[in-house]
C-alpha positions in Angstrom: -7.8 -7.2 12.6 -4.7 -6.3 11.4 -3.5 -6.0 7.2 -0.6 -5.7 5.9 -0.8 -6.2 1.6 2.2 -5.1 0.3 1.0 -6.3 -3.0 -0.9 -3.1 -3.6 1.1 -1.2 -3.0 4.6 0.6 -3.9 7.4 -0.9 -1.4 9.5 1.5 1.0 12.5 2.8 -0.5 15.2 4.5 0.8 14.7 8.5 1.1 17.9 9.5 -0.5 17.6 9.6 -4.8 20.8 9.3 -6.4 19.1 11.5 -8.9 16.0 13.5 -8.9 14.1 14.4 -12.4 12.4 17.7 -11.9 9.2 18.6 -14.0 9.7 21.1 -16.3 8.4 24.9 -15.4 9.2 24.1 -12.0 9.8 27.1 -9.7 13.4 26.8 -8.3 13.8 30.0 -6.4 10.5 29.8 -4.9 11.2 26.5 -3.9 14.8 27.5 -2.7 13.5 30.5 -0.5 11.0 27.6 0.8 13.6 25.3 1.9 15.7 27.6 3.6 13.0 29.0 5.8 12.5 24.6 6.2 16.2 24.3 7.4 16.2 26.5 9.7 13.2 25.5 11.5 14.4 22.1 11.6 17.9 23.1 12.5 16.4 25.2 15.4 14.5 21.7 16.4 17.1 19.4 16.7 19.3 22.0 18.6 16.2 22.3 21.2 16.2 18.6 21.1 19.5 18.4 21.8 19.8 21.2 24.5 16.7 19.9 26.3 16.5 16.8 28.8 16.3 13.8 27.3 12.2 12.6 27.4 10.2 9.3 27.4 8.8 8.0 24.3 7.6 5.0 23.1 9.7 3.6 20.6 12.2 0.4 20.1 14.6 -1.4 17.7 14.2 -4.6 16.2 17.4 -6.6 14.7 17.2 -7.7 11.5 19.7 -8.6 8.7 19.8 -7.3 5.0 17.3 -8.3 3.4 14.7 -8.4 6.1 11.5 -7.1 5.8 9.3 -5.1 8.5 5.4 -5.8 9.1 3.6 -3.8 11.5 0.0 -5.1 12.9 -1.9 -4.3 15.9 -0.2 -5.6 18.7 2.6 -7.7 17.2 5.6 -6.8 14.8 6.9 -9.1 12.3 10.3 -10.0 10.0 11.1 -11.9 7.8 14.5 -12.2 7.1 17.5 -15.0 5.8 18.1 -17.4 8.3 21.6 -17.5 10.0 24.5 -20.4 9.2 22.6 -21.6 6.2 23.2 -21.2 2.5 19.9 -22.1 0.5 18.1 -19.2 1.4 15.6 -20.3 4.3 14.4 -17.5 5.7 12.3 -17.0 9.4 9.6 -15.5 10.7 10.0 -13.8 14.0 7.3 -12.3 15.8 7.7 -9.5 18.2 5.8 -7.8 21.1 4.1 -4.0 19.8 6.1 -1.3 22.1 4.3 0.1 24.6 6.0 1.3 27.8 7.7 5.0 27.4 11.6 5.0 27.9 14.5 7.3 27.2 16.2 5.2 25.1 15.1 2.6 22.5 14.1 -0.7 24.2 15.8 -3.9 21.8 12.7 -5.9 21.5 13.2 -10.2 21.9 11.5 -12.5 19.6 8.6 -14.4 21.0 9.2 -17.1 18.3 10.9 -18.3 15.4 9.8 -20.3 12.5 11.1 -21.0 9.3 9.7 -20.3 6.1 10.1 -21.6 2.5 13.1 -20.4 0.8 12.8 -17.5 -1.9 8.8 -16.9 -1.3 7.6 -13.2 -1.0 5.1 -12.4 1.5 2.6 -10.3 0.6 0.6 -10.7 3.6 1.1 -10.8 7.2 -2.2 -10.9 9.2 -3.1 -10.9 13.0 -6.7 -12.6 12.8 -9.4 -12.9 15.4 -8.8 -16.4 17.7 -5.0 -15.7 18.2 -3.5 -16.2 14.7 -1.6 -14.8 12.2 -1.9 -15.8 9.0 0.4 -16.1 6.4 0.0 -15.3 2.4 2.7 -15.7 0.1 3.9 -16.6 -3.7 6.7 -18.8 -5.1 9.5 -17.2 -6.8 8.7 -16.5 -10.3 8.9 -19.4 -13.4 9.2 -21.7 -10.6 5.3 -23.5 -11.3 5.0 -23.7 -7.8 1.8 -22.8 -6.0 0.8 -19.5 -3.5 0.6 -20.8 0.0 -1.3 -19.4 3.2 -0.6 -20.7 6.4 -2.3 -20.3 9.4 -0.4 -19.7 12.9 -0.5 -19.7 16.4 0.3 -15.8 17.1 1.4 -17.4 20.7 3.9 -20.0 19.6 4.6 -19.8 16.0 2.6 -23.7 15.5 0.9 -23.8 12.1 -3.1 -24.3 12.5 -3.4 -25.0 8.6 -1.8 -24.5 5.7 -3.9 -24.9 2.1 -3.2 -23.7 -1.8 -4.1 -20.1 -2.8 -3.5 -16.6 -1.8 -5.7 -15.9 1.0 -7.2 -12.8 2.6 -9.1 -13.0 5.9 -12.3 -10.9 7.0 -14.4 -10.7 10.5 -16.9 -12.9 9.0 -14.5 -15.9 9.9 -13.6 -17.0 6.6 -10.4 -16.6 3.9 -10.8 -16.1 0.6 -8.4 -17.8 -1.7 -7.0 -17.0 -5.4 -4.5 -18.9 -7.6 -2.9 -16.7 -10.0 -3.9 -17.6 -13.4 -2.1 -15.7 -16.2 -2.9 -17.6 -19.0 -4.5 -20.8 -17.2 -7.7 -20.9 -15.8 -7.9 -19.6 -11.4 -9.7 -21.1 -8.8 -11.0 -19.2 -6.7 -12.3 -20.5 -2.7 -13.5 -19.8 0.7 -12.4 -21.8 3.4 -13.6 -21.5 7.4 -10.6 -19.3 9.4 -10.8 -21.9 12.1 -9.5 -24.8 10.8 -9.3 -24.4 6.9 -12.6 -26.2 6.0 -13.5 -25.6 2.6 -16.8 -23.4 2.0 -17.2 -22.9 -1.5 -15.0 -23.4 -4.9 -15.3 -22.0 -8.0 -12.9 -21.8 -11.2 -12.9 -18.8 -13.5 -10.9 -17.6 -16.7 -7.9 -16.2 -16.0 -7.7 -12.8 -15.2 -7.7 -10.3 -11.7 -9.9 -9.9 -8.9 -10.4 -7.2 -6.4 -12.9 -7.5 -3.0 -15.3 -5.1 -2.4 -16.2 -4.5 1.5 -19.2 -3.6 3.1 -20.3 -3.0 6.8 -17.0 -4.5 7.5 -16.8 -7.6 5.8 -16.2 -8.7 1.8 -19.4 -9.3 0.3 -18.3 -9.4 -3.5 -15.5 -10.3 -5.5 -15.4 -8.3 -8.6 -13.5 -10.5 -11.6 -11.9 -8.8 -14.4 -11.0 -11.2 -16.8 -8.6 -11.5 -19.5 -11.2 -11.2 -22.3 -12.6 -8.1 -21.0 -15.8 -9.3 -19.0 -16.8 -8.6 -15.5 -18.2 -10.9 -13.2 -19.4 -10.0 -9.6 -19.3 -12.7 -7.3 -21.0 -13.6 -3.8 -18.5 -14.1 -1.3 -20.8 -16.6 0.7 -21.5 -18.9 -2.5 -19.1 -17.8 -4.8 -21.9 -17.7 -7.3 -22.2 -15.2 -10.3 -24.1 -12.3 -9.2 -23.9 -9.8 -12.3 -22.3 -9.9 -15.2 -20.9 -7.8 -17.8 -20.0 -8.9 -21.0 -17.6 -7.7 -23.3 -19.2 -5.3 -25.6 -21.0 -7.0 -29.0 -20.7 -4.1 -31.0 -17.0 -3.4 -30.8 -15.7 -7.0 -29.8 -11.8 -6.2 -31.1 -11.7 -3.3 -28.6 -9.4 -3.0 -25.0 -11.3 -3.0 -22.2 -10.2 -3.2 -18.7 -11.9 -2.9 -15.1 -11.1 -1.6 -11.8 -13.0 -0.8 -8.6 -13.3 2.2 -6.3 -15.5 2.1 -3.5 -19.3 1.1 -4.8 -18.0 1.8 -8.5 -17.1 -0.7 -11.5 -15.1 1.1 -13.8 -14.4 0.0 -17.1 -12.1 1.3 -20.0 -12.8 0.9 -23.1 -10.8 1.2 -26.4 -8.1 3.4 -23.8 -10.8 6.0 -24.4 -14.0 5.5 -22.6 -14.2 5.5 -18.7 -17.9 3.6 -18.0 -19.1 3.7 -14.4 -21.2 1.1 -12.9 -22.6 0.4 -9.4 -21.6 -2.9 -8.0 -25.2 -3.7 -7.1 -26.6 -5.0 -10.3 -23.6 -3.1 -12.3 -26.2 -0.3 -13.6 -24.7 2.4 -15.7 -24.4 5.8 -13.6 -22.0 7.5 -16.3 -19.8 7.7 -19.4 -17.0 10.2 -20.1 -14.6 10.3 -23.0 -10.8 11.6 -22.3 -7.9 11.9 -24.9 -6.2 8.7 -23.7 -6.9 6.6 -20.3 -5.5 3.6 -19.0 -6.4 3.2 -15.2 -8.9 4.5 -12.9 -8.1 4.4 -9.5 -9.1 6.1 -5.9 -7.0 9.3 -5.1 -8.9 10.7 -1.9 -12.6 11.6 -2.7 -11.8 12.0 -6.2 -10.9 9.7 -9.1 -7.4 9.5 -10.8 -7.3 8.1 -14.3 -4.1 7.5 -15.7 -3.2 8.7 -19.3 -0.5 7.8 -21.8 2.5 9.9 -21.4 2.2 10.2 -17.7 -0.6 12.2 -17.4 -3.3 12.3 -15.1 -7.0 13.2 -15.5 -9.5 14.1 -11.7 -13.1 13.0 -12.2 -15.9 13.2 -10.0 -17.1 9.9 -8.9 -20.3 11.2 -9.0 -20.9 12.1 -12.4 -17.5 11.6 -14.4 -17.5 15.5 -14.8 -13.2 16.5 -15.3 -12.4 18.4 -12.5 -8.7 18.6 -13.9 -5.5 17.6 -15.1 -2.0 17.0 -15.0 0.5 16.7 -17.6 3.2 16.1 -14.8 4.4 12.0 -15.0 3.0 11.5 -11.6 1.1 9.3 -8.9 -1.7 11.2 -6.6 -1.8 10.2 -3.5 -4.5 12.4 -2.4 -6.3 15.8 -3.8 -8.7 18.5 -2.6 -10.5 20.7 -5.2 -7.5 23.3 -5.0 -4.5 21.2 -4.9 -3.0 17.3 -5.5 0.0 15.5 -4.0 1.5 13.8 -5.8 4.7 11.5 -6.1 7.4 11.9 -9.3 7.0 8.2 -11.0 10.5 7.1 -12.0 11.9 8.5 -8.8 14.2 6.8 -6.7 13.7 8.6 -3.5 9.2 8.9 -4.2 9.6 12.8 -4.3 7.0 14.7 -3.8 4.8 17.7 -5.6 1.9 19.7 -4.9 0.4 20.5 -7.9 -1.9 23.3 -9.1 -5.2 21.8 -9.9 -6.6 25.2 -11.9 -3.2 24.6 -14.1 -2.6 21.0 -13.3 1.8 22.4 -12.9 3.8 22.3 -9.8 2.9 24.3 -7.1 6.0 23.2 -4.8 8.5 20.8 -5.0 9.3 18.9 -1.7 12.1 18.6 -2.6 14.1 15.9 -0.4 10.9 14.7 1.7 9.7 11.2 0.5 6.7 9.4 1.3 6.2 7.0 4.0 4.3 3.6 2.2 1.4 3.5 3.8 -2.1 1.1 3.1 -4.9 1.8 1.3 -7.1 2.5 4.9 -4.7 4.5 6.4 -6.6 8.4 6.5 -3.0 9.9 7.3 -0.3 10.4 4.8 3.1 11.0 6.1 6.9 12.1 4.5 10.3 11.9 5.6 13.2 14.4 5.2 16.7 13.2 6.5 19.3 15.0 8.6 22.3 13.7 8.2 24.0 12.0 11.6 21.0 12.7 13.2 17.9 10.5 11.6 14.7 11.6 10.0 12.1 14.5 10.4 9.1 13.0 10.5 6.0 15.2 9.1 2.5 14.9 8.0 0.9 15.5 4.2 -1.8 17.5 3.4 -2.7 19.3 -0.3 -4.4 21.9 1.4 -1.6 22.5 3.0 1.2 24.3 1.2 4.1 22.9 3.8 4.6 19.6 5.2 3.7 19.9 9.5 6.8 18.9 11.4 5.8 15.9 14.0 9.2 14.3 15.3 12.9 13.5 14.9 13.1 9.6 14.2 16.9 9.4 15.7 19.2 7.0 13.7 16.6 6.4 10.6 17.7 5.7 7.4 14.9 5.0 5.3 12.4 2.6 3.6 9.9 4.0 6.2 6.4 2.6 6.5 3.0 3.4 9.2 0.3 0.9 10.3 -1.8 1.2 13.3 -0.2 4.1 14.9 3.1 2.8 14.5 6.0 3.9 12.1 9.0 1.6 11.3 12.5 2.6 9.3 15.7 0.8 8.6 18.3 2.1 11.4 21.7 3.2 10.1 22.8 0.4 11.9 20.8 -2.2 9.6 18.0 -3.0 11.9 14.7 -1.8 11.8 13.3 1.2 14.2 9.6 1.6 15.3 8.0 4.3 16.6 4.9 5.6 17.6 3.4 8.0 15.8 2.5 11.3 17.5 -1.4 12.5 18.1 
């Protein structure tokens, strides 16, 4: 099964900032003796690429308009993009074949189907499912009162299966749970069967956000965070309250928000107070009090919490003991005991930093390599530098690395670069999308 949730997480953009803030009591000549020893490695690899033979690869282009949008999955590739000789913004969904066959030059890849799709709507979600579908999950323009939609297809033909009310995400159990989005009204929150739309359960709840918790493969709870600060864990099978948290008693008046990371619950309180619970049963494993926090969330075997002002502080999941800190206004991606990469917030082209985790400063700045979006199960992490007239150097991210590892030359790449199931696709220079397979 194949997911592609571009709701959590921060779109492709292109790789070239029209200006780049730099953190202060960053190195500049170190960084500058850094990057010339960089060009001339990769000036020396596309002059070998150039002088050699040309080889077979497996890679091909996809035509698309402006405005389109890429989705990679498992053994299809999809677009969405505005549908031609029309003017109120119908758009299609075209479904391709997955690349497979070596060749020397890009094969132009012809759309199995066409459908169209309602004008205006983002897609969030574009889903290969078992049974030869692909479903569908996307919300109305804003201030429109319209409803999400998710659609079911025929992966063969295009032919809608079913199509019911609600933001839907599928598992292997066979099943798609579904969420209206409830800001200030009341959601509903369902199961229906993946077969033919069938409903299994239905619950309503106060308005608020949810996040699904996965075990052995499959959701088995949906954890609630509502508006008025309590958390409810609910069965995926029933859709009955498991656990509950309540707000706290003794301190009604203060902010409290939720988020989850792996088997944890993690509440702030008061934008002081990070409280961990496990899931099963929500039993307090720990407390930990920090300056300012705002959001916990997942950076690699650690936890990030974000503070006011940009900063960041690294707990261990295991006991809420600080590991270290960041003043540096900046997302991590992913850290190691020694070291965190991180991405410049604010940032046109998502630059990138590796950061000192004794000191919490910049170790080096990347300078012009930008992240390649990438989903929440991917284990590799991947940037982009670009060559002008030639493409893009493709390399891989590590912190315990100090320099990026050079994998490829993506020739004729622009930008807005994203990876999914071995595959990386780019906007071509020439407007349409390029895909790629990533090397071992």
């Amino acid at each position: 099964m194949t997911l592609i949730d571009l709701g959590d997480l921060s779109g492709p953009t292109t790789t070239e900032p029209t200006a780049r803030r730099r953190p202060a009591g960053l190195r500049r000549r170190a960084a500058g003796r850094w990057w010339s020893i960089g060009l001339v490695t990769v000036a020396a690899l596309v002059a070998l690429a150039g002088a050699a033979p040309p080889g077979t690869r497996v890679h091909a282009t996809v035509p698309a308009a402006l405005g389109s949008e890429l989705f990679l999955a498992e053994e299809y590739i999809f677009t969405i993009t505005p549908a031609p000789r029309v003017t109120d913004g119908t758009q299609e969904l075209a479904a391709y074949p997955r690349p497979t066959r070596a060749t020397v030059a890009p094969r132009q890849l012809t759309a199995l189907w066409r459908i169209p799709v309602p004008p205006g709507h983002r897609f969030y979600r574009v889903e290969t499912v078992a049974g030869d579908g692909v479903l569908l999950a996307m919300v109305p323009p804003g201030n429109t009162g319209g409803d999400s939609q998710t659609v079911l297809l025929d992966v063969r033909t295009g032919q809608e299966r079913w199509r019911t009310v609600g933001f839907g995400t599928p598992d292997p159990s066979g099943r798609v749970l579904l969420q209206t989005f409830g800001f200030e009204e009341p959601m509903t929150l369902r199961a229906v069967d993946l077969a033919d739309g069938r409903e299994l359960w239905s619950t309503t709840s106060p308005p608020g956000w949810l996040q699904h918790h996965w075990r052995d493969g499959v959701i088995d709870a949906i954890v609630l965070s509502t508006n008025a600060g309590d958390v409810d864990v609910l069965d995926a099978t029933t859709g009955e309250v498991r656990h509950r948290l309540p707000r706290s008693a003794a301190h009604p008046s203060a902010y409290q928000q939720s988020s989850l990371v792996g088997d944890l619950v993690l509440v702030v309180s008061n934008s002081r107070v990070v409280t961990a619970y496990g899931i099963d049963g929500l039993v307090r494993r720990w407390q930990t009090t920090l300056p300012l926090a705002e959001q916990v969330t997942r950076c690699g075997e650690l936890l990030c919490v974000q503070a006011g002002g940009g900063g960041t502080h690294v707990l261990d999941p295991a006991t809420g003991a600080l590991r270290w800190r960041t003043d540096v206004d900046a997302e991590l991606l992913r850290v190691t005991g020694a070291r965190g990469l991180a991405q410049l917030r604010g940032s046109p082209g998502r630059e990138l930093v590796l950061l000192d985790s004794a000191t919490g400063a910049v170790l080096t700045d990347y300078a012009a390599w930008a992240s390649v979006a990438s989903y929440e199960q991917e284990q590799e992490l991947y940037g982009v530098h670009t060559i002008p007239e030639v493409g893009l150097v493709l390399a891989r991210l590590d912190p315990a690395q100090a320099q990026p590892r050079r994998l490829d030359v993506l020739a004729g790449a622009a930008g807005g670069c994203q990876s999914r199931d071995g595959l990386i696709g780019c906007r071509r220079h020439d407007g349409g999308f390029g895909v790629w397979q990533l090397p071992e």
